[in-house]
N, C-alpha and C positions, 0 to 999 in steps of 0.2 A: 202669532203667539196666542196661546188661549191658557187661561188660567181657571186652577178647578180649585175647591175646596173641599177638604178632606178633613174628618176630625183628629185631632193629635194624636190619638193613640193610636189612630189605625197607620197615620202615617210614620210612626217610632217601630210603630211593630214591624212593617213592610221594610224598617233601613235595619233594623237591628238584625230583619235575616236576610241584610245583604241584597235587598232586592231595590233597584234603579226606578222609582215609583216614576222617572219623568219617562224612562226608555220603557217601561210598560204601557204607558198611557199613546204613547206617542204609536206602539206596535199594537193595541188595540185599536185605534183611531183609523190608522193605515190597513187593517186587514176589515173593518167596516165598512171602508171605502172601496176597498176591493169590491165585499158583498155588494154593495149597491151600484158600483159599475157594470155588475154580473149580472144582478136581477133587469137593470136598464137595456143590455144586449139579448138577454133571452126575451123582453118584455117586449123589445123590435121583432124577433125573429118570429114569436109567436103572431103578431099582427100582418107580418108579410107571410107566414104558411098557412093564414084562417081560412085562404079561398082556396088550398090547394086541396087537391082528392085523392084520398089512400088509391093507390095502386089496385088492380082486381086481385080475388085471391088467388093465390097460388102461381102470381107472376113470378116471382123470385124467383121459384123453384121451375117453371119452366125457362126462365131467361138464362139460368147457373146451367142446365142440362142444357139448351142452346150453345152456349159458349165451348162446354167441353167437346161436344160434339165436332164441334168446328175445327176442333186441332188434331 
């Protein structure tokens, strides 16, 4: 449970146009959480790809002309 405080008016304003100020709070809360579960997995992946090394150039495009070749 977490409780917030909001000045009167802004909270009369937000029900008088039908807006559920606890089901907003709760779907901004939840999609923060999201963000910061996001930033914590790219924040790993960047630490485990720091030591890897880009590819030579123009491997792609010889490995895609590899492959068709092949078939």
């Amino acid at each position: 449970m977490i409780s917030v405080r909001v000045r009167e008016e802004v909270k009369r304003i937000l029900e008088e146009s039908g807006i559920d100020v606890g089901e907003e709070v709760r779907r901004f809360l939840e999609d923060l959480a999201w963000r910061v579960k996001i930033r914590r997995f790219v924040e790993r992946w960047d630490e485990l790809l720091k030591d890897v090394k880009p590819g030579e150039e123009g491997f792609s495009v010889s490995s895609v002309k590899e492959d068709r070749e092949g078939h």
